[in-house]
C-alpha positions as CSV (number, residue, x, y, z in Angstrom):
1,X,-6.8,-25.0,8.7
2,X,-5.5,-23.3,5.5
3,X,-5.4,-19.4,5.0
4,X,-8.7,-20.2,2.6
5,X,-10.8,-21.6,5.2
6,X,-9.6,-18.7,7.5
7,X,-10.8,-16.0,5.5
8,X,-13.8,-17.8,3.9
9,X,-14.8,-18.6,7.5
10,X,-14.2,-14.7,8.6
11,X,-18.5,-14.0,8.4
12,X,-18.5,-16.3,11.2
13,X,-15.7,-15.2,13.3
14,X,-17.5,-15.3,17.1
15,X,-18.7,-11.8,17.8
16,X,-17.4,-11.5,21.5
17,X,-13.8,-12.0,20.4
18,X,-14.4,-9.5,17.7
19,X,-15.2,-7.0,20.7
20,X,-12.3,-8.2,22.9
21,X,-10.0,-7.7,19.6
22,X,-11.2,-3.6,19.2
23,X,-11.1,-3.2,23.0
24,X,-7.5,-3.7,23.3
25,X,-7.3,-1.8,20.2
26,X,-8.7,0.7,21.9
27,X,-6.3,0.5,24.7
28,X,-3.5,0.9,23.0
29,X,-4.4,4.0,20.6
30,X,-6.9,6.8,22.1
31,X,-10.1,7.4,18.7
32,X,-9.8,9.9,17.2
33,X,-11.2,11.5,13.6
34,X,-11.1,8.7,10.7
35,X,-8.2,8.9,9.1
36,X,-7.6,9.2,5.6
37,X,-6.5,6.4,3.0
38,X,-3.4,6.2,0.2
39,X,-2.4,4.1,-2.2
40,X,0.9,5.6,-4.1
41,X,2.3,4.8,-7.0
42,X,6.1,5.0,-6.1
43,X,7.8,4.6,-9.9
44,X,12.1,4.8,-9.6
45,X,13.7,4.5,-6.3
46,X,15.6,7.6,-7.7
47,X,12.0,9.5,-6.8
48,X,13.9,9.7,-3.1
49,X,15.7,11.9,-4.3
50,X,14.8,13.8,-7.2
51,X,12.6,16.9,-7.5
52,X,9.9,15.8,-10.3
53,X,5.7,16.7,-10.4
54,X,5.8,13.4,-8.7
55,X,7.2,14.8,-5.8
56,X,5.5,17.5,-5.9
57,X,2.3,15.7,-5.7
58,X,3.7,13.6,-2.8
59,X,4.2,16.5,-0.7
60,X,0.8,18.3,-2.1
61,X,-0.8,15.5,-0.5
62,X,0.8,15.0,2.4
63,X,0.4,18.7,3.7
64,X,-3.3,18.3,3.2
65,X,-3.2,15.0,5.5
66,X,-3.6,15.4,9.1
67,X,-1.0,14.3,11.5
68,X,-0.9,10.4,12.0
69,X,-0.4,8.6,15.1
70,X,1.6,6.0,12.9
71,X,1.7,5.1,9.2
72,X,0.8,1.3,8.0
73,X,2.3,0.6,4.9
74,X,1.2,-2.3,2.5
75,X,4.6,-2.5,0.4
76,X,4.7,-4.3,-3.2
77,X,8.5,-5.2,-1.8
78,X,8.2,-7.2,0.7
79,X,6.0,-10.5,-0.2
80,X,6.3,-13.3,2.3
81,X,4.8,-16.9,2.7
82,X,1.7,-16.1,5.1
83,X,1.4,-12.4,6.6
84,X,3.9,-11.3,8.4
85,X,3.9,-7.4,9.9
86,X,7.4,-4.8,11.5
87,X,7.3,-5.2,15.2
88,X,10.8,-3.5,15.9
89,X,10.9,0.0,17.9
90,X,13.7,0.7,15.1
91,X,13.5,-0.7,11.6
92,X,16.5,-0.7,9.3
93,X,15.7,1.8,5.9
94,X,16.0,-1.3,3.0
95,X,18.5,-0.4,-0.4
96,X,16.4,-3.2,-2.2
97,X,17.4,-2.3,-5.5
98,X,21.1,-2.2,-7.6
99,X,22.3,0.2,-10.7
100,X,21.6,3.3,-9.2
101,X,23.8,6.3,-7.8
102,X,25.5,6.2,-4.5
103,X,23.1,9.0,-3.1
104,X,20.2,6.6,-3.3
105,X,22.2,4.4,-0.9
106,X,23.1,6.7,1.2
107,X,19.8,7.8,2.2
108,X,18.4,7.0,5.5
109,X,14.8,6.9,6.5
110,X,15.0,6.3,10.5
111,X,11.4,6.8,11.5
112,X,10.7,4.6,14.4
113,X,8.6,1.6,14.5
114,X,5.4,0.1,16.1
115,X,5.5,-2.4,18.2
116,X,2.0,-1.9,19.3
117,X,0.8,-0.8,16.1
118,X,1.9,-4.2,14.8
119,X,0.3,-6.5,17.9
120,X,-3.1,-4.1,17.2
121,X,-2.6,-5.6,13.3
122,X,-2.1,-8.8,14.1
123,X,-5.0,-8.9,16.6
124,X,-7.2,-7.3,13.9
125,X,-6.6,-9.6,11.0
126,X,-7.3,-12.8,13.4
127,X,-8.2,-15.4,12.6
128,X,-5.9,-15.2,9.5
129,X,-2.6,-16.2,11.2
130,X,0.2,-12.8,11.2
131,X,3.8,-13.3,12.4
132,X,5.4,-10.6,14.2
133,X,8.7,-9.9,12.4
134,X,11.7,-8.8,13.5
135,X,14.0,-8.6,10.5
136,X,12.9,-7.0,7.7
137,X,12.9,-2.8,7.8
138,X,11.5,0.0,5.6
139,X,12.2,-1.3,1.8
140,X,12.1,1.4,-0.8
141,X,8.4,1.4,-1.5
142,X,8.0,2.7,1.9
143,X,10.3,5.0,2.9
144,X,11.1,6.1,-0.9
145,X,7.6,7.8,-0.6
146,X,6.8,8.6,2.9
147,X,10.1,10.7,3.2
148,X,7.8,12.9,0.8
149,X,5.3,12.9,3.1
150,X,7.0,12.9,6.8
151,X,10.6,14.2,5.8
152,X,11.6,14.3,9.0
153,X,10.8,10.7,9.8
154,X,9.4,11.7,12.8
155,X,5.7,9.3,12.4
156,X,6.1,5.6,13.4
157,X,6.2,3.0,10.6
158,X,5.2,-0.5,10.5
159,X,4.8,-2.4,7.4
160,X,2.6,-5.6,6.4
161,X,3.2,-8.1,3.5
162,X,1.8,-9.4,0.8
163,X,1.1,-13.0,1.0
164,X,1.7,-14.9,-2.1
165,X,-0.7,-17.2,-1.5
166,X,-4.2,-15.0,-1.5
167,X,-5.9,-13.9,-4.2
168,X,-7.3,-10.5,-5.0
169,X,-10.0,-11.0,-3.1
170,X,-8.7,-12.5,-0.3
171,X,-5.8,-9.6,-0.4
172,X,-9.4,-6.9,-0.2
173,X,-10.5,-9.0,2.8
174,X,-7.8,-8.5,5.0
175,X,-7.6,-4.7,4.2
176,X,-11.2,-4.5,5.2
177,X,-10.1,-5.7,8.4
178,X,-7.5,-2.9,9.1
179,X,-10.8,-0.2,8.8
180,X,-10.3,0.3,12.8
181,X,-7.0,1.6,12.6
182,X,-8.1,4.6,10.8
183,X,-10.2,5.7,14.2
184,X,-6.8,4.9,16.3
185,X,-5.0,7.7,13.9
186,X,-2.9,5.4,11.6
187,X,-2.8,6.6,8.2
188,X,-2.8,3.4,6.1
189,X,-0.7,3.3,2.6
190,X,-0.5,1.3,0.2
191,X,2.8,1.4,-2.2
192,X,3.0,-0.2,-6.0
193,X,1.9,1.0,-9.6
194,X,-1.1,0.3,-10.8
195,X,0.3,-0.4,-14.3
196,X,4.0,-1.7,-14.1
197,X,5.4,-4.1,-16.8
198,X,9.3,-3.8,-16.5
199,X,9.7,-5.8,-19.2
200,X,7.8,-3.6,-21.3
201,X,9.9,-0.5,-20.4
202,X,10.5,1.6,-23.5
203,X,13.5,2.9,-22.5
204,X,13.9,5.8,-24.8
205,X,11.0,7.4,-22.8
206,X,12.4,6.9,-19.7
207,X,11.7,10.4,-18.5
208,X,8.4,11.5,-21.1
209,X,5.0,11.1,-20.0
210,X,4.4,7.7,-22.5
211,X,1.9,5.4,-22.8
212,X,1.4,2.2,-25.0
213,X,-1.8,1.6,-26.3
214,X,-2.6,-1.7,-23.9
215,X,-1.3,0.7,-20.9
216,X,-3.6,3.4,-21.4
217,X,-6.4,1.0,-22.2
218,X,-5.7,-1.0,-18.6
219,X,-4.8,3.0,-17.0
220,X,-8.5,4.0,-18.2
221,X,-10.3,0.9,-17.3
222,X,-8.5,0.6,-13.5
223,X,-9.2,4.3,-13.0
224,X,-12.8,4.5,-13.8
225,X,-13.3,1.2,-11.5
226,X,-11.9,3.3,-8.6
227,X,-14.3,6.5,-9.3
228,X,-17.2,3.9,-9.9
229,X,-16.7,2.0,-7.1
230,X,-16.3,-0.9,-9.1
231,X,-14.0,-3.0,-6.5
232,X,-14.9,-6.3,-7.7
233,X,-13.2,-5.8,-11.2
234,X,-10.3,-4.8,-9.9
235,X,-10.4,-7.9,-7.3
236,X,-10.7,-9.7,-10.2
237,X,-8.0,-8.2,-12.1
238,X,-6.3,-11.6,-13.7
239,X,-9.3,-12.4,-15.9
240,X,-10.2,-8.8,-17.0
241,X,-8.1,-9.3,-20.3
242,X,-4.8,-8.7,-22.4
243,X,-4.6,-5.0,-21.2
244,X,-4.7,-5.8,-17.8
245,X,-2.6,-8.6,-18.5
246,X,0.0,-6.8,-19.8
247,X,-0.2,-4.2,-17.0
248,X,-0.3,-6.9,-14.1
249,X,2.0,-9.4,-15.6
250,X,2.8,-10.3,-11.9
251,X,0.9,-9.0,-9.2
252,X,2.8,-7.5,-6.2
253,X,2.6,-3.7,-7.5
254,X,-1.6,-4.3,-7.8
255,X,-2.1,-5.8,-4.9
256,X,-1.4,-2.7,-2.4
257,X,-4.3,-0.9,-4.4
258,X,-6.9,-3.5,-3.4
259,X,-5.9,-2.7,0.5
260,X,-6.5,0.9,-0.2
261,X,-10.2,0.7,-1.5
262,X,-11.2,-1.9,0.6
263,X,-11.0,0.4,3.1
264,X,-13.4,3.1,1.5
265,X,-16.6,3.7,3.4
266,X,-19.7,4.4,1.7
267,X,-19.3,8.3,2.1
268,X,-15.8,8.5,0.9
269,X,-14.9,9.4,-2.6
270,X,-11.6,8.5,-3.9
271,X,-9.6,11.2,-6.1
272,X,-6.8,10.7,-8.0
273,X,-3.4,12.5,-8.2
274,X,-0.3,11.5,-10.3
275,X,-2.2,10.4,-12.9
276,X,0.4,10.2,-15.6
277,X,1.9,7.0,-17.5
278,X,5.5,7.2,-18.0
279,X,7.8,5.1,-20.2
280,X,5.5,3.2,-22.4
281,X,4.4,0.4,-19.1
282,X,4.0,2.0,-16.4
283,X,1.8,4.7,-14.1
284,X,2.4,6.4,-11.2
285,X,-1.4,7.0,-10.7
286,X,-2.0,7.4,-7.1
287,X,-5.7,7.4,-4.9
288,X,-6.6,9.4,-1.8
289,X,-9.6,8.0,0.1
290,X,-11.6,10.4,2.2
């Protein structure tokens, strides 16, 4: 049976081993107060280490969170063939990137892992099939932003892919199936940019607060669908025009967000922070769900 079928077929899924699923959930992480929801929009590696209203807003945020259990992060860098989630006790921090200083490389972000954290995903997002991986680490949209938030890497980190082969839909399905975790005390990020066309980069704005016309248009339509509640256009982002197509000219940096509002209840209202485009193609527009 292909991923498809699974998640077509997920309105079905028996009851009883939905229960079984949340009971050893339950076992493994003691309820507590629903956790709030992220989705970040991590910009430049170099925002590791520089001090910049990005930053700033990072930290705002995360002193306003409460204390996590363990943090789940939905990564635009790390896509994978299938799902595949961190079950080491100690990932590796990830330099995925070249050109930069030798600071950036030198920085080490060694929260712990999840090992249970990752079983209790893989268990919720049956009968989709996860793989437990063992290789892969913290890569920079993780730990480049929740260093901002937990500087002393002290909360547990586990990190999920994105599978190439799902839609946007499909990708909102199976972060409606993570809603449990944020009763179990894991804060749940997602890491991209909403608008992020590297191509695009005008790099004589580099560093200004920039926007071309299509980016602003796309900024200004994606924004108002999150304050609307308008989930299904953004699910449906590849046929919402040439803004959006020039915004999302490949998906992985979108795809995070869609995890992050499928996860907002009915009496949440999502606020947004960051909200600047900067060098012509890009945002750092971030969302807080609670």
């Amino acid at each position: 049976m292909d991923r498809r079928t699974f998640l077509t077929g997920l309105a079905a899924f028996p009851i009883a081993m939905q229960l079984k699923e949340l009971a050893s959930i339950s076992q493994r992480f003691a309820p507590t107060p629903r956790m709030p929801v992220l989705f970040l929009g991590h910009g430049s590696p170099m925002n590791a280490i520089e001090e910049n209203v990005f930053v700033q807003g990072f930290r705002s945020i995360g002193g306003e969170l409460p204390r996590p259990n363990a943090v789940l992060c939905i990564s635009a860098h790390w896509e994978t063939r299938g799902t595949q989630v961190t079950a080491m006790a100690m990932p590796r921090t990830i330099h995925d990137f070249g050109g930069f200083p030798q600071e950036l490389f030198d920085v080490q972000y060694p929260a712990p892992g999840s090992p249970e954290l990752a079983e209790a995903t893989r268990e919720l997002l049956a009968p989709s099939p996860v793989d437990l991986d063992q290789s892969w680490g913290l890569d920079h949209g993780a730990w480049s932003v929740i260093k901002h938030l937990y500087p002393d890497a002290d909360v547990p980190v586990v990190q999920l892919s994105l599978d190439r082969g799902l839609d946007g839909r499909q990708h909102y399905a199976l972060g409606r199936q993570l809603a449990p975790l944020r009763e179990r005390g894991v804060l749940i990020v997602g890491s991209g940019n909403m608008v992020h066309n590297l191509g695009l980069v005008a790099w004589d704005h580099l560093q200004e607060v920039h926007a071309f016309d299509w980016a602003a248009e796309a900024r200004e339509r994606m924004n108002r669908s999150i304050l609307e509640g308008d989930h299904a256009t953004l699910q449906d982002y590849h046929v919402q025009g040439k803004a959006f197509q020039l915004a999302i000219p490949t998906p992985e940096h979108f795809l995070p967000l869609l995890y992050a509002l499928a996860l907002q209840e009915k009496d949440e209202t999502p606020m947004l922070f960051n909200d600047l485009p900067v060098a012509g193609s890009l945002t750092m527009t971030s969302v807080l769900v609670r």
